[in-house]
N, C-alpha and C positions, 0 to 999 in steps of 0.2 A: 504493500500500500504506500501511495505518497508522501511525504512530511510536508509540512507546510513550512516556506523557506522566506519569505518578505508577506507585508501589509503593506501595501498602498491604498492615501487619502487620496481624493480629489475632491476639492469643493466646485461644483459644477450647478450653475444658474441657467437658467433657462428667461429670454426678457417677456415674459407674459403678459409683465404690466402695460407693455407697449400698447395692445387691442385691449385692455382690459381685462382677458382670459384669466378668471377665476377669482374676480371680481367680488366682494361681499360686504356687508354690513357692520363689519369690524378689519374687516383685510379689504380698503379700496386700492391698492395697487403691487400686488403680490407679484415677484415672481419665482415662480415653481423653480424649486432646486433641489439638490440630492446631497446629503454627508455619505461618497459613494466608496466603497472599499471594491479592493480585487486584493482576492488569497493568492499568491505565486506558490505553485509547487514544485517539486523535485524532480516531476515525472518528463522524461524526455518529450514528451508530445505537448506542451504549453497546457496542461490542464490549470483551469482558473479556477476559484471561487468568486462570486460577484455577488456585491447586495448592496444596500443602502437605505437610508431612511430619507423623508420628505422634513423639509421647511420650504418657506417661502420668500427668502432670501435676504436677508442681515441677520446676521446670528450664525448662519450658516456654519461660517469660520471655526464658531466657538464648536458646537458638535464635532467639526473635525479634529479639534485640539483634542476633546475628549475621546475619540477613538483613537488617537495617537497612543493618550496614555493606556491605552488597554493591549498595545502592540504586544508586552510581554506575557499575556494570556495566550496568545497566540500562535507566535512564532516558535519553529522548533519540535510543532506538536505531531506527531505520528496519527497519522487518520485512520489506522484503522482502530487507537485506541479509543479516537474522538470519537469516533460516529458512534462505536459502542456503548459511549456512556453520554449521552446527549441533554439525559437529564443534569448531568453533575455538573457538563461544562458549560450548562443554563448561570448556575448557581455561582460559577467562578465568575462568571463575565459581569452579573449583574448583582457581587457581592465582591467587587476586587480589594482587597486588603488598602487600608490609609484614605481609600475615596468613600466609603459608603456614607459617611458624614456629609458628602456633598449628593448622594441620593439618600437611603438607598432605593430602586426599583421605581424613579420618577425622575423626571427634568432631565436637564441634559445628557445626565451620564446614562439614564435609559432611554435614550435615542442615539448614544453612542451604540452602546449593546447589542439592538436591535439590528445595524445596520452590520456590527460583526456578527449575530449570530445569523441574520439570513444569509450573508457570504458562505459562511460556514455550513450552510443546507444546501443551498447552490452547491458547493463543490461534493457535496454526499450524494446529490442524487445525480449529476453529471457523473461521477465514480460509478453507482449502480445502474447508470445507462437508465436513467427513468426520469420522467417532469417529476415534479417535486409532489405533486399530488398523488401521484401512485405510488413514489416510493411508501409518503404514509399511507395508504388504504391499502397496498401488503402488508402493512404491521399488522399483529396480532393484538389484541386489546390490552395485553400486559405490554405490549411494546411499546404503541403509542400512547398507553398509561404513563409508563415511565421518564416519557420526556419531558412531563411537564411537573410543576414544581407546588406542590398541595399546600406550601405552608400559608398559615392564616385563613385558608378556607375552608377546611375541613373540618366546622363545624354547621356546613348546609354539604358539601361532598368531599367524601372520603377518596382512595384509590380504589378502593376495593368496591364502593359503589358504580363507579365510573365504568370500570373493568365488568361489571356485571352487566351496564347499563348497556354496554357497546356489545358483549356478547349477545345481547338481545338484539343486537340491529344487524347479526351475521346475514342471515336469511338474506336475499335478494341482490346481493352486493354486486356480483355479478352483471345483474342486469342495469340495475342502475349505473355501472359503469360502462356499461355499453348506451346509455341514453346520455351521459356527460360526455361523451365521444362524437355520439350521432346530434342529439337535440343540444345540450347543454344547459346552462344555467339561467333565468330569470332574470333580466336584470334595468335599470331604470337608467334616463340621460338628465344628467345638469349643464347640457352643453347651449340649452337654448336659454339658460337660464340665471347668468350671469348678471350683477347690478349694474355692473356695467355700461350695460347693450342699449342701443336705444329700440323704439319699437318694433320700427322698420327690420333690425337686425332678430330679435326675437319672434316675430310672427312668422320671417324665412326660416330661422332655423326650427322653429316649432313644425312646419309644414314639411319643412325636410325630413322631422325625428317621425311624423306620423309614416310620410312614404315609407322610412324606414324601417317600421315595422312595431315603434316603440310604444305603448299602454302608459308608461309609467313616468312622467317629466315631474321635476323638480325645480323651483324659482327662488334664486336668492332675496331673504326682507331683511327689514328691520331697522330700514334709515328713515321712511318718513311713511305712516300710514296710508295715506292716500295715494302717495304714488305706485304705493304696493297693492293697491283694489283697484288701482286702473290698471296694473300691467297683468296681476290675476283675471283681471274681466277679459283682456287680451287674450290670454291665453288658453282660457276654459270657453272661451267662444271658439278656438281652433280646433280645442281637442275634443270640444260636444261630454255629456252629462256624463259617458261611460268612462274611459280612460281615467285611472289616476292621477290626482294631483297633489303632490307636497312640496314644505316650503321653511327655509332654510335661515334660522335667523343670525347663527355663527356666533350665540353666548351672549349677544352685545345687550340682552333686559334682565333686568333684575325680575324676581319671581313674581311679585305683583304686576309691575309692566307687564311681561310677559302673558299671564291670563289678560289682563285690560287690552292688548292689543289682537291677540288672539281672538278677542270678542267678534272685530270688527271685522275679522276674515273670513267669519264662519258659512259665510251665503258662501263659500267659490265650493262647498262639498272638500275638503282638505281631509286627504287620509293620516296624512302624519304631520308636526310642525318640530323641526330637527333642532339641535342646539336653543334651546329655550334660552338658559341661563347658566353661569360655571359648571364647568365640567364636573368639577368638585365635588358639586353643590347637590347628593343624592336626594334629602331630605325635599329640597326643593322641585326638584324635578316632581317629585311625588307629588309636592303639591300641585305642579303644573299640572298635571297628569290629572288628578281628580275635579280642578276646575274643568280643563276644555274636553274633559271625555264628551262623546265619543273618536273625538279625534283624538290620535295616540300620539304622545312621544318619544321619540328618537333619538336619539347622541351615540357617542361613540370616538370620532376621529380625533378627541383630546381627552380620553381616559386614560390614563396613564399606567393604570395594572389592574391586577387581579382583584385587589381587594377592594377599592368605587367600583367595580362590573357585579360583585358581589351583592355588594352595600345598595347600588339599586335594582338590580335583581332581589333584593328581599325586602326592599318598600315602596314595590309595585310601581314603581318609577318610571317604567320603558314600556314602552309597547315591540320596541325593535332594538336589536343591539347593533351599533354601526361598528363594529371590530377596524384597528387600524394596524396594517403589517410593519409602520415602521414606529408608531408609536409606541406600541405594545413590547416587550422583551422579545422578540422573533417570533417565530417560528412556535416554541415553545410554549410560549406564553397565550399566543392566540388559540391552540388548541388547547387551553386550558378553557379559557372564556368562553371559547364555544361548548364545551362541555358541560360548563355551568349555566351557558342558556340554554341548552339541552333540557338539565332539571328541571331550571325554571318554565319552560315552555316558551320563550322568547323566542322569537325568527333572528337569524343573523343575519344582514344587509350591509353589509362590510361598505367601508368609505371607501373610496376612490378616488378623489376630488384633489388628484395629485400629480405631478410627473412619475412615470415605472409603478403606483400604486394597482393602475386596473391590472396589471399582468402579474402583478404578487398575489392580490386578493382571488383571483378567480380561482387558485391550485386551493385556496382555505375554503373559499364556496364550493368545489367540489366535491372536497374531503369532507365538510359538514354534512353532503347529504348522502355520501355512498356509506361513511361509516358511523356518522355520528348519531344522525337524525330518521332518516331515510324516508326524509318530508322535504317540501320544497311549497308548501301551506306559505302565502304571504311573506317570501323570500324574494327578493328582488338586490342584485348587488350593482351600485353605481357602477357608471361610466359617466366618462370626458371624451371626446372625439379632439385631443391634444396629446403631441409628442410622442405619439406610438410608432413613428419612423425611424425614432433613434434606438430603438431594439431590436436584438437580433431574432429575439424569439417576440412579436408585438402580437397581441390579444388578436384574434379573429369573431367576431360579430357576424351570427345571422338570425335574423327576423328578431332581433332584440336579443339575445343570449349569449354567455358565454359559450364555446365553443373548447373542450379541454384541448390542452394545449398536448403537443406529441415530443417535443423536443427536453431530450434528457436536463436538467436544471430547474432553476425556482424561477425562469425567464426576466430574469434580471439585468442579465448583461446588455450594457450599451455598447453603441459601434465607435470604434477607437477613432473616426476621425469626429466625431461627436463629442465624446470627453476631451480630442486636442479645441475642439473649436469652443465650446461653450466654454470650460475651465476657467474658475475664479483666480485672480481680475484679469491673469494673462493672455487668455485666451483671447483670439481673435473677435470673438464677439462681443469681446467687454472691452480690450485694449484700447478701445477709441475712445472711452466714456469714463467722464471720472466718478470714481470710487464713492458709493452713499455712503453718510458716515451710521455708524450703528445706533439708533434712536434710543435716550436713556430717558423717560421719567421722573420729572422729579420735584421737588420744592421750587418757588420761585430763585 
């Protein structure tokens, strides 16, 4: 088996803010960027590891200092002892001796983590010749038990429940990987649906997501009430009574705003209203949750572990768990979460609203439904029709679905003239533009 021989950082910006792309009520000029690793190994054929995490670009830098310091978790290590113990070397990465003070298992340094442990699954399942979704759905339920890390929640799930829970969902697995092959996975577009946009740009791309095949559109709010009822009337005029519509406010109201302005959306028929208020904030959301039922809420893309996925999972807080691949502890960690919405009876609808995010999330929406769940009951997993050019392995889309991916990896890896061109600040795409300074808050 390979050793693993260098880590390489790339801090890699993508200018999204330029059209707007990705656009929101607390982020109005983002642009999508990666704290991007590649594992070098020993093996004479250039076998890689590749992963990373998303931000949206200042700050960026700092994630990459902090996968710096975790180099020496890394380097040096023998894979075939890693992949063996996947659980343990969860636990090293996102417990590294002298740092846990500056987490542990949140902020930066768990977005450092996350970005070295999906490198580290990329290169295991490129090793066993399989996308990353299959590597886990041949795991056997004490395997993929094993990878994930029980502390703090096993007092709503055990291992031993889990293991039992997934035993029960053997039957059919088969076939359901034969329809994640053939049909694929459910899933919804935010691509018409940026604050951004002006009308004219949303009512084409709405017309374009119906040709396309799409139910399910999403619209960013939460800057000014009225102009969010006139671009909702916009768009529920396009897509007629039946199609789904939700809508996205990115944290920016405190809990009572949030019911008080939820009030005034209630005529558009809103299946879900996502990021109410802090991520943080379980208790709140709950409250959210029991003002504007029957509309549901949803968060997810800034929970930052195991134990907030927990904590509103047991105060009926969610109606949907939105799982995020770089913000979560890897790999590992999201198949925990989905495990515990499993219990809870939650639907997973994993965020995407990222660069390299829909081609991570799609291997965890597969694996939720062949071995977790073997439901697909009010599942729907975002998409962006943004940046899928610059990977080697990029999502395929038809009539709305993900389509499983076939190529061995976590399809993460970008294309090497793409990391030379975007690359933070040197790259070509930035060299001409001077440098934002990093935004600090503060007293007068």
């Amino acid at each position: 088996m390979p050793r693993i021989t260098e880590l390489d950082v790339i801090d890699l910006r993508f200018p999204t803010s330029r059209e707007k792309d990705g656009s929101d009520a607390m982020n109005p000029d983002p642009d999508y960027s990666a704290a991007y690793v590649v594992l070098r190994t020993d093996a004479g054929d250039g076998l890689e590891g590749h992963g990373f995490t998303f931000t949206i670009g200042q700050g960026n830098e700092i994630v990459c200092a902090a996968i710096e310091a975790l180099r020496h978790i890394v380097i040096d290590r023998d894979t075939a002892g890693l992949f063996g113990g996947m659980g343990a070397f969860y636990r090293e990465v996102t417990s590294p001796n002298q740092m846990r003070w500056i987490g542990p298992e949140k902020g930066v340094v768990h977005l450092a983590a996350a970005a070295v442990l999906n490198a580290v699954w990329d290169l295991y399942a490129k090793v066993e010749g399989k996308p990353l979704w299959k590597l886990l759905a041949d795991m056997t339920p004490e395997e993929l038990v094993a990878v994930c890390d029980f502390r703090y929640v096993t007092d709503v799930l055990t291992p031993q429940e889990a293991v039992e829970r997934l035993r029960a969902r053997q039957a059919g697995k088969a076939e359901r990987e034969r329809e994640m092959r053939e049909v694929g996975v459910p899933a919804y577009t935010t691509s018409a649906g940026w604050l951004g946009y002006d009308d004219e740009k949303i009512v084409a791309l709405t017309r374009e997501a119906i040709a396309g095949g799409w139910d399910h559109i999403k619209i960013k709010v939460g800057q000014d009430v009225e102009d969010d009822r006139r671009r909702l009337r916009v768009i529920r005029d396009e897509i007629g009574p039946d199609r789904k519509l939700m809508v996205d406010a990115n944290q920016v109201w405190d809990v009572d705003e949030a019911i008080a302005y939820v009030e005034h959306l209630k005529e558009f028929d809103l299946w879900w209203v996502e990021e109410p208020t802090s991520p943080d904030d379980a208790l709140g959301h709950a409250a959210v949750a029991r003002a504007i039922a029957p509309i549901r809420v949803a968060t997810g893309e800034q929970v930052q572990n195991r134990i907030i996925w927990k904590q509103l999972m047991q105060s009926d807080a969610i109606g949907f768990a939105q799982i995020d691949a770089g913000r979560l502890g890897g790999v590992n960690e999201a198949v925990l979460v989905m495990l515990l919405a499993d219990k809870f009876g939650v639907p997973v609808c994993p965020h995407a609203g990222g660069v390299g995010l829909c081609e991570l999330v799609q291997h965890l929406s597969i694996l939720n439904y062949i071995s977790i769940t073997a439901n697909l009951d009010d599942v729907v997993v975002e998409y962006i029709d943004h940046l899928h050019e610059h990977f080697l392995d990029p999502v395929v889309i038809r009539d709305g679905r993900y389509i499983a991916p076939r190529r061995p990896g976590y399809s993460a890896e970008i294309h090497a003239d793409s990391l030379r061109r975007f690359r933070y600040p040197d790259g070509p795409e930035w060299a001409g533009e001077p440098a934002p300074a990093l935004t600090v808050s503060g007293g007068e």
